[in-house]
C-alpha positions as CSV (number, residue, x, y, z in Angstrom):
1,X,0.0,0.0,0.0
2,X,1.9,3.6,-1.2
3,X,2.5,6.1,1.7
4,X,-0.7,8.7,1.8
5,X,0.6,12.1,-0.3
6,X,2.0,14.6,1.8
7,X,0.2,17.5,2.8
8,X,0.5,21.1,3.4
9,X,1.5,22.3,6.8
10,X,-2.0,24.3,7.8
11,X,-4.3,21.3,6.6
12,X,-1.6,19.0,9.2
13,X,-1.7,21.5,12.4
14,X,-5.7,21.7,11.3
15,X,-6.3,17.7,11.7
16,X,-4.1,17.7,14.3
17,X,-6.4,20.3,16.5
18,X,-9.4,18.6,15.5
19,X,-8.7,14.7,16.2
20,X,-11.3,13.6,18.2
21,X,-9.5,10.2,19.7
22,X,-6.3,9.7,21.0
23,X,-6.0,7.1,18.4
24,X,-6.9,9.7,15.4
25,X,-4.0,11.7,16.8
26,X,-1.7,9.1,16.5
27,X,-2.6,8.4,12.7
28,X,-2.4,12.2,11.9
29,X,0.8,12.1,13.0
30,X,2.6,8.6,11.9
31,X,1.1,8.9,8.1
32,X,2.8,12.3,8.4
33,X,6.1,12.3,10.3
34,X,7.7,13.7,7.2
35,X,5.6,16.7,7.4
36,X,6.1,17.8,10.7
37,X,7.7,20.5,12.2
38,X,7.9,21.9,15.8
39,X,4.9,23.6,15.4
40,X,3.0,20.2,14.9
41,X,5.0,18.6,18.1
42,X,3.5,21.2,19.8
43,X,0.0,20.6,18.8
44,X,0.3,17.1,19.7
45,X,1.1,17.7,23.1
46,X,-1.9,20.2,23.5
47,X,-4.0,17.7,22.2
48,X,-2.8,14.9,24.7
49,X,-3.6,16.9,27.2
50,X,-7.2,17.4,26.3
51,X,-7.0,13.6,25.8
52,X,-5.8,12.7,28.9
53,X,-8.3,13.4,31.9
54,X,-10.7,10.8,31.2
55,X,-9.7,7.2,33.2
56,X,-6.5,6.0,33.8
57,X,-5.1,4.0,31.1
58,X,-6.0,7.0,28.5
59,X,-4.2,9.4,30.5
60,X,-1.1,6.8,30.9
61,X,-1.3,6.5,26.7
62,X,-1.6,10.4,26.4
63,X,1.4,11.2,28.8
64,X,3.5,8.9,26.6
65,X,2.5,10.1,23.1
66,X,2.8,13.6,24.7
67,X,6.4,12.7,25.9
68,X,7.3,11.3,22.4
69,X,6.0,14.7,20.7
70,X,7.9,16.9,23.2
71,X,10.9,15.2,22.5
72,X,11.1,15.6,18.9
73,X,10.2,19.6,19.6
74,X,13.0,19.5,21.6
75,X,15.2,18.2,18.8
76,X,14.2,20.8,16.5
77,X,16.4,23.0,14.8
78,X,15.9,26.7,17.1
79,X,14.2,29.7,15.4
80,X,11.9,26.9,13.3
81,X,8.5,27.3,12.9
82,X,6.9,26.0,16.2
83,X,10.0,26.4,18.1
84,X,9.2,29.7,20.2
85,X,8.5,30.7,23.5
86,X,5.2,30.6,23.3
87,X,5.1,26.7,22.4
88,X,7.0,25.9,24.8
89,X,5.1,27.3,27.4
90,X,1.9,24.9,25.8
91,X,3.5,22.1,25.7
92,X,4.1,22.5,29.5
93,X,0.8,23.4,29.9
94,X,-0.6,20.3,28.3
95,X,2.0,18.9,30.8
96,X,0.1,20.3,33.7
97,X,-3.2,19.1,32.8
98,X,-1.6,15.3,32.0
99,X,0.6,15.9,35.1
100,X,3.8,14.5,33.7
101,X,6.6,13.3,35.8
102,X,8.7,16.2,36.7
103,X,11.5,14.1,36.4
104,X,11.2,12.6,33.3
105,X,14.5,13.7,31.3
106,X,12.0,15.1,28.3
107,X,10.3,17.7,31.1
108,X,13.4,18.3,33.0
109,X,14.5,20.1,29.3
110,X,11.4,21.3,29.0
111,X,11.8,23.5,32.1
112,X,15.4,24.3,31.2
113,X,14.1,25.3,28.0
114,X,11.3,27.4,29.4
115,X,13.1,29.4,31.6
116,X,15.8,30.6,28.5
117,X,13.1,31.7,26.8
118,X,11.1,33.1,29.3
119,X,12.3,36.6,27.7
120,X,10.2,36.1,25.0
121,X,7.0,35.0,26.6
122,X,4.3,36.8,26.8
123,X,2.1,37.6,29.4
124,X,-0.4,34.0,28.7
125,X,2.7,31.8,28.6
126,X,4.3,33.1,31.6
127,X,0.8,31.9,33.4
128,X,0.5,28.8,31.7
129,X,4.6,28.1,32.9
130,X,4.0,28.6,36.4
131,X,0.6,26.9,36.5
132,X,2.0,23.7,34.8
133,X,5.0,23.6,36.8
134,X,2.6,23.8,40.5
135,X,0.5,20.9,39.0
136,X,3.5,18.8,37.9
137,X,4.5,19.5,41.6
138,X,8.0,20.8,40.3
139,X,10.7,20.7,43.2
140,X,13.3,22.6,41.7
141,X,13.7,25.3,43.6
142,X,16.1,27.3,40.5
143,X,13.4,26.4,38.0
144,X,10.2,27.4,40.6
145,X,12.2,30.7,41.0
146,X,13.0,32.1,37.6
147,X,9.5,30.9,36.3
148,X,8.0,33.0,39.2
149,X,10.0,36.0,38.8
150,X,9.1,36.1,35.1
151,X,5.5,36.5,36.1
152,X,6.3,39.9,37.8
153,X,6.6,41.5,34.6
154,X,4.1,40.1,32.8
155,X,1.4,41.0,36.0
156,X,-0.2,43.9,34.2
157,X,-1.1,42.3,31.8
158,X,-3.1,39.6,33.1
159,X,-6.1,38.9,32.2
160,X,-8.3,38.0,35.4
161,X,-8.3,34.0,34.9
162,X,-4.1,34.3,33.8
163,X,-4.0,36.7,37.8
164,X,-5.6,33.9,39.8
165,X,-4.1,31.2,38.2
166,X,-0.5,32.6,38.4
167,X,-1.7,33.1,42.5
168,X,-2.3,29.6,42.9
169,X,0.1,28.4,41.2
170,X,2.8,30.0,43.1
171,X,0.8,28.9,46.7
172,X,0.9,25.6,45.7
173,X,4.4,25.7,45.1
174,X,5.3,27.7,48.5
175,X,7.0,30.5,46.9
176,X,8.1,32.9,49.3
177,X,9.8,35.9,47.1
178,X,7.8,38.8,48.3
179,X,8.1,40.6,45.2
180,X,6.3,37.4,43.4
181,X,3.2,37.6,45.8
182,X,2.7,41.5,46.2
183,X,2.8,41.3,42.3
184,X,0.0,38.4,41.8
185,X,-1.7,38.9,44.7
186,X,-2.1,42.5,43.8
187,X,-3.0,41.7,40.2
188,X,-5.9,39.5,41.6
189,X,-7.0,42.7,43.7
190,X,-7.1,44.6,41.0
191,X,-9.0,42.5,38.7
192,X,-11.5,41.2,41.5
193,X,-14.8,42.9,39.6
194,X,-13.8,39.9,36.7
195,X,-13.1,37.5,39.1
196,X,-15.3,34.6,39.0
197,X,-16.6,33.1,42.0
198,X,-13.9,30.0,41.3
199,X,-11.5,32.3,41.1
200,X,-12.4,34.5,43.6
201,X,-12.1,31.4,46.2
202,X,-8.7,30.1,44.4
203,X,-7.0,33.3,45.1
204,X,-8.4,33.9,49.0
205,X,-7.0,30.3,49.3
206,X,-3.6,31.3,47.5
207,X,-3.1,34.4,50.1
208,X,-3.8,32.5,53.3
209,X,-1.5,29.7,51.8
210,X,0.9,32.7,51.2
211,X,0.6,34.3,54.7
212,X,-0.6,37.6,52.9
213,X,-1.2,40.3,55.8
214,X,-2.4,43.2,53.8
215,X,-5.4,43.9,55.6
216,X,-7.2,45.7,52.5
217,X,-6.2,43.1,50.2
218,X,-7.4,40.4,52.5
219,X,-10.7,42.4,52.6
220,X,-11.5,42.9,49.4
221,X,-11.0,39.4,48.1
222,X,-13.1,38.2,51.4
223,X,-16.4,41.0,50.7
224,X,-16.1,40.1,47.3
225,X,-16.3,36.3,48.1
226,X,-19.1,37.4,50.4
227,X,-21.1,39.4,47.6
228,X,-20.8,36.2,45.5
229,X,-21.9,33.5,48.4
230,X,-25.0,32.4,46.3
231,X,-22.6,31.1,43.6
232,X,-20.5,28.9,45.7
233,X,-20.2,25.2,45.0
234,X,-20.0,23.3,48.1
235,X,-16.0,23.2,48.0
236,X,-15.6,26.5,47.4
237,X,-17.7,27.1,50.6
238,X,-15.6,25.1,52.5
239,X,-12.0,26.8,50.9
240,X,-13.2,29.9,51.8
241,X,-14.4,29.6,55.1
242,X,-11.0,27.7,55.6
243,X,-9.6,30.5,54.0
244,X,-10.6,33.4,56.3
245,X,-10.1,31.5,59.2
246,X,-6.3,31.4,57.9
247,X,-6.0,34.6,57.6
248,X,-7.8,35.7,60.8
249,X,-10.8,37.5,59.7
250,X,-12.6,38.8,62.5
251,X,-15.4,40.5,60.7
252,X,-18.7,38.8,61.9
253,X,-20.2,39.5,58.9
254,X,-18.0,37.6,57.0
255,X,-17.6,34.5,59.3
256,X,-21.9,34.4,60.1
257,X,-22.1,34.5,55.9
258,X,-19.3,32.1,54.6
259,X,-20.5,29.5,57.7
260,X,-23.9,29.9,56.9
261,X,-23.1,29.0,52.8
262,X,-21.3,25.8,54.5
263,X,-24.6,24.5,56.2
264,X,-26.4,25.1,53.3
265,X,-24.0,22.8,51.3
266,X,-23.2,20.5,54.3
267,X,-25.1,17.7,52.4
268,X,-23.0,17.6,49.1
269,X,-19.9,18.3,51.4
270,X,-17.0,15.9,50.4
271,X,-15.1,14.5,53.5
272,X,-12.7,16.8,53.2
273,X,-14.9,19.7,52.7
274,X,-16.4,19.0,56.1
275,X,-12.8,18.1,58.4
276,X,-11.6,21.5,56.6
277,X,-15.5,23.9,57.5
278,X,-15.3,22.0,61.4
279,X,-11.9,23.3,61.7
280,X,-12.7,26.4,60.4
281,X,-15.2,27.1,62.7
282,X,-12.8,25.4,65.8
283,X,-10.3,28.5,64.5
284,X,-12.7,31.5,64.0
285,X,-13.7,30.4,67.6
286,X,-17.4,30.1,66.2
287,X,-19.4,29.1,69.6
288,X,-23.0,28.8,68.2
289,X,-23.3,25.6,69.6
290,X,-26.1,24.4,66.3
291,X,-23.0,25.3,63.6
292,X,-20.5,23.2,65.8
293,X,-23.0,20.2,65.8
294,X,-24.2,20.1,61.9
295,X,-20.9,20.3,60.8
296,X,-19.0,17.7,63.7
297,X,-22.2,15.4,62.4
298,X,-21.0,15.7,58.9
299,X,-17.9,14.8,60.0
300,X,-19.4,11.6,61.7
301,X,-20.8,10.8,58.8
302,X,-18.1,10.5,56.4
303,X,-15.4,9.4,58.8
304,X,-15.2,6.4,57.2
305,X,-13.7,8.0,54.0
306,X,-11.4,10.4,56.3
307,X,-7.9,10.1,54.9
308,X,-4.8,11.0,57.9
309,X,-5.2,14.7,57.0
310,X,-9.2,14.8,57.6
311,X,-8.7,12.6,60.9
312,X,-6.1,14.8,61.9
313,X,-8.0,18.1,61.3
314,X,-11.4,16.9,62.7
315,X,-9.8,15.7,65.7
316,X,-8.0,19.0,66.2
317,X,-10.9,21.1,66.1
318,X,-13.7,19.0,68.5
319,X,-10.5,19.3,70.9
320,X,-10.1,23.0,70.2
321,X,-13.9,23.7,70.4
322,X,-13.7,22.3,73.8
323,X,-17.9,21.9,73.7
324,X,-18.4,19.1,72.0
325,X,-19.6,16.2,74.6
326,X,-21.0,13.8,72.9
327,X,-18.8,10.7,73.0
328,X,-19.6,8.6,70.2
329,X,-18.7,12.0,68.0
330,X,-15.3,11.8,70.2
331,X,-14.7,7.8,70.0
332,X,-15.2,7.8,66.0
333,X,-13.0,10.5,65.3
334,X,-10.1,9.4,67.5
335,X,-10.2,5.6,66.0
336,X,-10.3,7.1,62.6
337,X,-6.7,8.5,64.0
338,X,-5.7,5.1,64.9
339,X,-6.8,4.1,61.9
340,X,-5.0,6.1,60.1
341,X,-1.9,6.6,62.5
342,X,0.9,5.0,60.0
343,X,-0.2,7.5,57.4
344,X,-0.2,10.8,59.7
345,X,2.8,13.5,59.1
346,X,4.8,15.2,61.7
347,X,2.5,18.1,62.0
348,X,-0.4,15.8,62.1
349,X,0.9,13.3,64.8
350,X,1.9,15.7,67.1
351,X,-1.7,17.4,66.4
352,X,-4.0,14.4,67.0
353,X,-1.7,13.8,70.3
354,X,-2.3,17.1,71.5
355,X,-5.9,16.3,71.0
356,X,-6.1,13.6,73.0
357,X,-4.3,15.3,75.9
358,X,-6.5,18.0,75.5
359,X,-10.0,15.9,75.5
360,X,-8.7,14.1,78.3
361,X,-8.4,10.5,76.3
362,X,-7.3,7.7,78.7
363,X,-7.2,4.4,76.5
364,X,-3.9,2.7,76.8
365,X,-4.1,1.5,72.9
366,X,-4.9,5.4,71.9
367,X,-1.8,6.9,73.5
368,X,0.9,4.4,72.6
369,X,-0.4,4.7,69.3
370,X,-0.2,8.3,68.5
371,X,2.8,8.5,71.0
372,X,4.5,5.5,68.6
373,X,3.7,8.2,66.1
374,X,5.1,11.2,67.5
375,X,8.6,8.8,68.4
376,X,8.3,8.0,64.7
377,X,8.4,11.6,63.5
378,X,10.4,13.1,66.2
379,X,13.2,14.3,64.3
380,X,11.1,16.5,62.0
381,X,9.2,18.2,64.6
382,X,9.2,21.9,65.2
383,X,9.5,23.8,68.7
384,X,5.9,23.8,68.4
385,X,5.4,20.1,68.2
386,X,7.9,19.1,70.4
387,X,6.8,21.6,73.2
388,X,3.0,20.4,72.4
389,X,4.1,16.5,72.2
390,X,5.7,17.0,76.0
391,X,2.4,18.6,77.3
392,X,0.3,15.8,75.6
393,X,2.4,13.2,77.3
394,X,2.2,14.9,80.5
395,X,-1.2,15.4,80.8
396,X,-2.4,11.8,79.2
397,X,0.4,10.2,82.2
398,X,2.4,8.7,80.0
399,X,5.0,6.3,82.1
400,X,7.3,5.0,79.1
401,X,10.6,6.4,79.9
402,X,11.9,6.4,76.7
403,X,9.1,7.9,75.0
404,X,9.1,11.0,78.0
405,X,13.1,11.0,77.4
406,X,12.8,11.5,73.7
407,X,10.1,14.0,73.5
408,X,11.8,16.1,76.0
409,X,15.0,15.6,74.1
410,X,13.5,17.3,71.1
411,X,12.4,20.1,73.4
412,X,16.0,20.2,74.2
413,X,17.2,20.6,70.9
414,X,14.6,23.1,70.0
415,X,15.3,25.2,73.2
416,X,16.4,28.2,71.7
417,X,13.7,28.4,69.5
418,X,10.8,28.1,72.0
419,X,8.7,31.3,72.5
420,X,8.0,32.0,76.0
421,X,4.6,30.4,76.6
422,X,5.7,27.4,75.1
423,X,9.0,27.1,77.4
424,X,6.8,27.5,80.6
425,X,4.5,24.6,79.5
426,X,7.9,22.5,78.6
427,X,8.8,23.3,82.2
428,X,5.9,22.8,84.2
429,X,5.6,19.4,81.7
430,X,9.0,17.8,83.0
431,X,8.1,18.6,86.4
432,X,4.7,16.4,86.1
433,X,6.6,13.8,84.1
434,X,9.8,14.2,87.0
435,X,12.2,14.5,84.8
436,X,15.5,14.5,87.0
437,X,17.9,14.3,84.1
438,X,20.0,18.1,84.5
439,X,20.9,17.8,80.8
440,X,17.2,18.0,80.2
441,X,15.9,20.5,83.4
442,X,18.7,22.8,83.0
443,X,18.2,24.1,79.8
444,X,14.4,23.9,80.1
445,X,14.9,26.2,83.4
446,X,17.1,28.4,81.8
447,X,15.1,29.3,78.6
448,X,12.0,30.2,81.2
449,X,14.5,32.0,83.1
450,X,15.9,34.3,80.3
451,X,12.5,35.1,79.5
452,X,10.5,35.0,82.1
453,X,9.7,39.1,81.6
454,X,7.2,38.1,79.0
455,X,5.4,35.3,81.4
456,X,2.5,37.8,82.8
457,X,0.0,35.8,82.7
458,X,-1.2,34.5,86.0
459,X,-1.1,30.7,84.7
460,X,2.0,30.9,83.2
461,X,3.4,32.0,86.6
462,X,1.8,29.1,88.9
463,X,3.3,27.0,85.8
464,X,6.6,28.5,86.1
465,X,6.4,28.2,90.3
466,X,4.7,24.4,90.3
467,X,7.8,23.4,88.5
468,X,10.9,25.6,90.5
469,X,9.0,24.0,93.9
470,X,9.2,20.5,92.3
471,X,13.1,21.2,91.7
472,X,13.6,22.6,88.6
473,X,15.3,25.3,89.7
474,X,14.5,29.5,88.3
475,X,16.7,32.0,89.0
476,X,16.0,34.7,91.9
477,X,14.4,37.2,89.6
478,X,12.0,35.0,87.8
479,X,10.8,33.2,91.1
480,X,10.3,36.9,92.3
481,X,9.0,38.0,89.1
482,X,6.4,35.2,89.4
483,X,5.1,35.4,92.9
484,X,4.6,39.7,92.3
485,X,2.5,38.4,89.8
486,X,0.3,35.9,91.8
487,X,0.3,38.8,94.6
488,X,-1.4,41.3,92.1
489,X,-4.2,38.4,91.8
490,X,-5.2,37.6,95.2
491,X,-8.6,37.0,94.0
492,X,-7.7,34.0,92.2
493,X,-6.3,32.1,95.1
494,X,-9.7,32.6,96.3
495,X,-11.3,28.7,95.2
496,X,-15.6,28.6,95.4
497,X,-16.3,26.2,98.3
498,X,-18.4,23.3,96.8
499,X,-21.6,21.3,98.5
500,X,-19.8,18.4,98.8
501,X,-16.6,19.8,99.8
502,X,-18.7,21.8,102.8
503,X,-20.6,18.8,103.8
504,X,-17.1,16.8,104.4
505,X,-15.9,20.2,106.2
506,X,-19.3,19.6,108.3
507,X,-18.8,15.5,109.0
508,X,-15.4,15.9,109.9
509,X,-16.3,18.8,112.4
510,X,-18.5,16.3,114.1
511,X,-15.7,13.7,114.4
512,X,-13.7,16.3,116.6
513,X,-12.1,18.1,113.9
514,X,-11.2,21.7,113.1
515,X,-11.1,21.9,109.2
516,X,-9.7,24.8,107.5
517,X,-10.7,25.2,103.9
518,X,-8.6,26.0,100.9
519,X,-5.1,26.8,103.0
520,X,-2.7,27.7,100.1
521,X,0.7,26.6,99.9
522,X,4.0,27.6,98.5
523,X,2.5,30.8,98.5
524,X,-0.2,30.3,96.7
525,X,1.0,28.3,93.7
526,X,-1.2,25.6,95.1
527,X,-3.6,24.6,97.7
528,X,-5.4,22.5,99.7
529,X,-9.0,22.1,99.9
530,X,-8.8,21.6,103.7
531,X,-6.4,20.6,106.4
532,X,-6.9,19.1,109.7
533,X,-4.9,18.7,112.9
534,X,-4.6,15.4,114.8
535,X,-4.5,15.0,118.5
536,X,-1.1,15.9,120.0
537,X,1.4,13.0,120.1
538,X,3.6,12.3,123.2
539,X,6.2,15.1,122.2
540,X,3.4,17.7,121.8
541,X,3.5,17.9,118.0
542,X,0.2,18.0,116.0
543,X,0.4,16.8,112.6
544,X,-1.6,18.1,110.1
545,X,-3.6,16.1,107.2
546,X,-4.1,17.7,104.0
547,X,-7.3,16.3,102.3
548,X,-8.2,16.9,98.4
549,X,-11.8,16.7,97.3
550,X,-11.5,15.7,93.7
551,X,-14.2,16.1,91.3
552,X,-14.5,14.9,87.5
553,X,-12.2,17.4,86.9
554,X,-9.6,16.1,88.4
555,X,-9.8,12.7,85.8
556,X,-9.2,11.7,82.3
557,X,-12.3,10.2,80.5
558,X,-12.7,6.5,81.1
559,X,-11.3,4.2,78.7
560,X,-13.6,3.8,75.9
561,X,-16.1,1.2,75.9
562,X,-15.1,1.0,80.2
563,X,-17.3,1.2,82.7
564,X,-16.0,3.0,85.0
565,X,-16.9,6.1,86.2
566,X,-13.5,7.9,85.6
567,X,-10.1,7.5,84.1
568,X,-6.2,8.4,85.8
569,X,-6.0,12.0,87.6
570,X,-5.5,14.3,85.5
571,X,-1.5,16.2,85.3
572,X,-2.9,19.3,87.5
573,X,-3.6,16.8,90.1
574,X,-0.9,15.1,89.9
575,X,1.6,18.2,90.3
576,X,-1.0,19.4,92.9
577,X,-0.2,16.2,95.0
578,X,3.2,15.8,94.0
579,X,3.8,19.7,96.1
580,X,1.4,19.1,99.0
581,X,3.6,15.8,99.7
582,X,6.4,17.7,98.9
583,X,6.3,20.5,101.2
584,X,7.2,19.1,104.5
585,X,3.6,20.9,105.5
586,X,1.6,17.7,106.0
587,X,2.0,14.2,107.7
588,X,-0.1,12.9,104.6
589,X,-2.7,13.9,101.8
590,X,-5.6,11.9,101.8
591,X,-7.6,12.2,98.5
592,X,-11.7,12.0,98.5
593,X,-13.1,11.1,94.6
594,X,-16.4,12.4,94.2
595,X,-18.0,9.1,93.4
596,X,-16.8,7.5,96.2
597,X,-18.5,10.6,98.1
598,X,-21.7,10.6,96.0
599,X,-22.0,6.7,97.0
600,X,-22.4,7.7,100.6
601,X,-25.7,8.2,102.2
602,X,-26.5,11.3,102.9
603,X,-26.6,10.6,106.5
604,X,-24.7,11.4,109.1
605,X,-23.4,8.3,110.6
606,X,-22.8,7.3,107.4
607,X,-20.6,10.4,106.5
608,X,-18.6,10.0,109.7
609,X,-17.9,6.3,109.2
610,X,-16.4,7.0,105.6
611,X,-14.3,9.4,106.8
612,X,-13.2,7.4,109.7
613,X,-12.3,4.9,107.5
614,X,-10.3,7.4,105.3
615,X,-8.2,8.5,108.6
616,X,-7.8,5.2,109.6
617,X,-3.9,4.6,109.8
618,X,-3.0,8.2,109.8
619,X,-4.7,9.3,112.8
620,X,-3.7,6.6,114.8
């Protein structure tokens, strides 16, 4: 059969544009491979990349033909037809949409080649560059660089789809030139009257991903998203209600409306849609209490398709919202963390452990889990996660020496880099966990004492004196600095006197007792909730008894699926303890739970024989 008759060059690229099929592409192109030129190459590759989002095995063909087409433009003699700037920045476009290897020698010139002639581009091509190379998920940081300067001078010129999708594109790929995003950022701005609502969203994502702070900017992007709520899809609700929260809009305006479009589109929310609204809402500190439920329910309801991230996230914000009760809302979102605890990163490790601590989880199997985790990841944490990780342990109990000496190791190695707050709660954490080890409390001690100036608040300071009294020793002026402070709050040494804790006060009065109530210690960095004195012993010394009502405060939540009443003291109660034995005050600390109280009659013979049996061996 005689080769088909060649044919001109416009009828080629025209058959070319037009083939309907991957397949028809391929004929095109083999019947006339002695016909082509650059400029053909590059149509190719345009075409496979309309070819190639429809299922798996098409893209896979597409991304190879497309590979084989870029190649031979790249062996094309320079200044050809087809061999310009502008094709070079289609072909990487097509790239984008197939998502090509970044790797792949054929892109790798590609780039190289883009970025010579990124001179010549124009203000389209030096979009389309930057957008391919963020959803390639290009690493190089050279190639990210010169591709996102080049945009600079083309940001004028922008039209408003080129503006937002040079925004994103340089969000996704972390760019931190400041030049880059005041020039894209401000281009969206400037366009936002042609901003669809797509776009709208894309580029109030791109400036909280970029850490933009230019109030006006961050305004006008977030009332224009606002004026275009009705148009939202249900993702773009979500985005940009994550996207606010980002960026710390307080405007109640803005929150009530961009929440509000969430619940309407709660239904068609994907899971991630609804982990990234409930965290949202956990960050604007939304506290309607109906919000907090319709969208932890949504949550509920699609935890079985929660990847790590969503788990992660979800878990984060019930903890942060600190109002959600219910426990089977509690119980499914922590086992989708276990679940998914092999996949979790560093940031989301130390996250869902902090979220445990902070809901007050108990279960063995939980903790040893996430703490596994945490050990895992250890050596990618930041200050933040290794001062968060120590407080976690602390407060869940955690006993496994190595994991308590290798989360306060990282602390160690982060010391300089802790911010004041986060040093205290490091501190008072090794004192719960009694860390001895000076290598570990000296520098912990030393970072709260070199900035203990900025340590006003009243908790920080009992923090700061719970752990110098347990022996991790402050310098003079921050132990000074601290008590001034809990002297200018006498009020809050002042604890509410509860039923329960009167009516013991009462029973004990009757038993020949004469209890004082809430007698401070160490100056006030703790006290008890009542001391008694015994009867004289043969040298004339009265010992004194501290006694500690503790309520359900004072516990972690029962293990889940237990039925007990309460879980482990909690770490304030153990510190608390830990100093009234400690202080050479008392003879002992007796502890009364308040189930064990609730249990008793409410009659008085009853009373005085629990208590009776309490004292029994220390009053003797």
């Amino acid at each position: 059969m005689p080769p088909p008759s060649p044919i001109d060059a416009p009828l080629l690229t025209s058959r070319l544009k037009n083939s309907k099929t991957l397949a028809h592409l391929r004929r095109h192109a083999n019947d006339n491979a002695a016909s082509m030129s650059a400029l053909h190459d590059s149509v190719i590759c345009v075409a496979c990349g309309r070819f190639g989002s429809s299922d798996e095995k098409l893209k896979s063909e597409s991304q190879e033909f497309y590979l084989l087409a870029a190649k031979l433009w790249l062996a094309r003699p320079e200044g050809s037809i087809g061999r310009e700037a502008r094709n070079v920045a289609n072909i990487l476009h097509a790239g984008g949409k197939l998502k090509v290897d970044p790797q792949h020698d054929v892109v790798r010139r590609l780039l190289d080649e883009s970025v010579r002639m990124s001179r010549e581009f124009e203000a389209q091509h030096a979009a389309n560059c930057i957008w391919a190379v963020a959803s390639m998920g290009v690493e190089d940081a050279k190639i990210v660089s010169a591709l996102s300067r080049a945009c600079i001078d083309y940001a004028r010129d922008y039209t408003s789809q080129e503006a937002s999708n040079a925004l994103w594109a340089i969000a996704t790929l972390r760019v931190t030139d400041a030049d880059v995003i005041s020039a894209l950022s401000g281009a969206c701005v400037d366009r936002v009257r042609d901003l669809t609502p797509q776009n709208i969203v894309s580029s109030l994502w791109a400036i909280a991903k970029l850490r933009v702070t230019d109030s006006g900017m961050i305004s006008t992007l977030a009332r224009t998203c606002v004026s275009l709520v009705k148009e939202l899809q249900p993702n773009e609700a979500s985005t940009a209600l994550w996207s606010i929260a980002t960026l710390g809009v307080t405007n109640a305006g803005i929150i009530t409306t961009l929440t509000q479009a969430c619940l309407d589109r709660v239904k068609d929310f994907s899971p991630y849609d609804a982990a990234t609204s409930l965290w949202a809402v956990a960050k604007l500190g939304v506290t309607d209490a109906s919000v907090i439920t319709v969208l932890s329910q949504a949550c509920v309801d699609r935890v079985r398709d929660f990847t790590a991230h969503e788990s992660s996230t979800s878990i984060w914000a019930i903890a942060t919202l600190a109002n959600v009760t219910d426990a089977t809302t509690i119980e499914l979102l922590v086992q989708s963390c276990i679940d998914h605890v092999i996949d979790l990163n560093p940031q989301e490790a130390a996250k869902v452990l902090w979220a445990i601590a902070t809901l007050r989880i108990s279960d063995a199997h939980v903790i040893s889990s996430v703490s596994s985790a945490c050990i895992d990841h250890i050596r990618e944490f930041d200050a933040q996660a290794a001062s968060n990780s120590i407080w976690a342990i602390a407060s869940l109990g955690v006993a496994d020496a190595e994991v308590i000496t290798t989360v306060a190791k990282a602390c160690v190695n982060h010391v300089k880099e802790l911010s004041p707050q986060e040093a205290s709660t490091v501190l008072w954490s090794a004192a719960v966990l009694n860390i001895t080890d000076s290598s570990i409390t000296n520098p912990l001690a030393l970072a709260v004492s070199q900035q203990f100036h900025s340590l006003i608040r009243l908790d920080d300071a009992k923090q700061c004196l719970q752990a110098h009294f347990s022996g991790l020793t402050l310098n003079k002026d921050a132990v000074n600095f601290f008590h001034d402070i809990l002297l200018a709050h006498p009020a809050a040494n002042t604890t509410r006197t509860s039923n329960q804790l009167l009516a013991i006060s009462a029973a004990l009065s009757r038993l020949g007792y004469s209890p004082k109530i809430n007698v401070p210690v160490y100056n006030g960095i703790v006290s008890t909730d009542m001391m008694i004195e015994l009867p004289a012993d043969g040298s004339g010394r009265k010992a004194r008894l501290a006694i500690e009502f503790d309520g359900p405060k004072n516990y972690l939540r029962p293990s889940m699926g237990s039925k007990n009443r309460v879980g482990p003291i909690d770490a304030r109660t153990r510190i608390r303890n830990a100093l009234l034995k400690r202080c050479n005050v008392y003879e002992a600390l007796i502890t009364i739970p308040f189930y064990e109280w609730n249990d008793v009659p409410r009659d008085k013979e009853k009373e005085e024989e629990y208590l009776k049996k309490k004292l029994t061996g220390v009053s003797s």
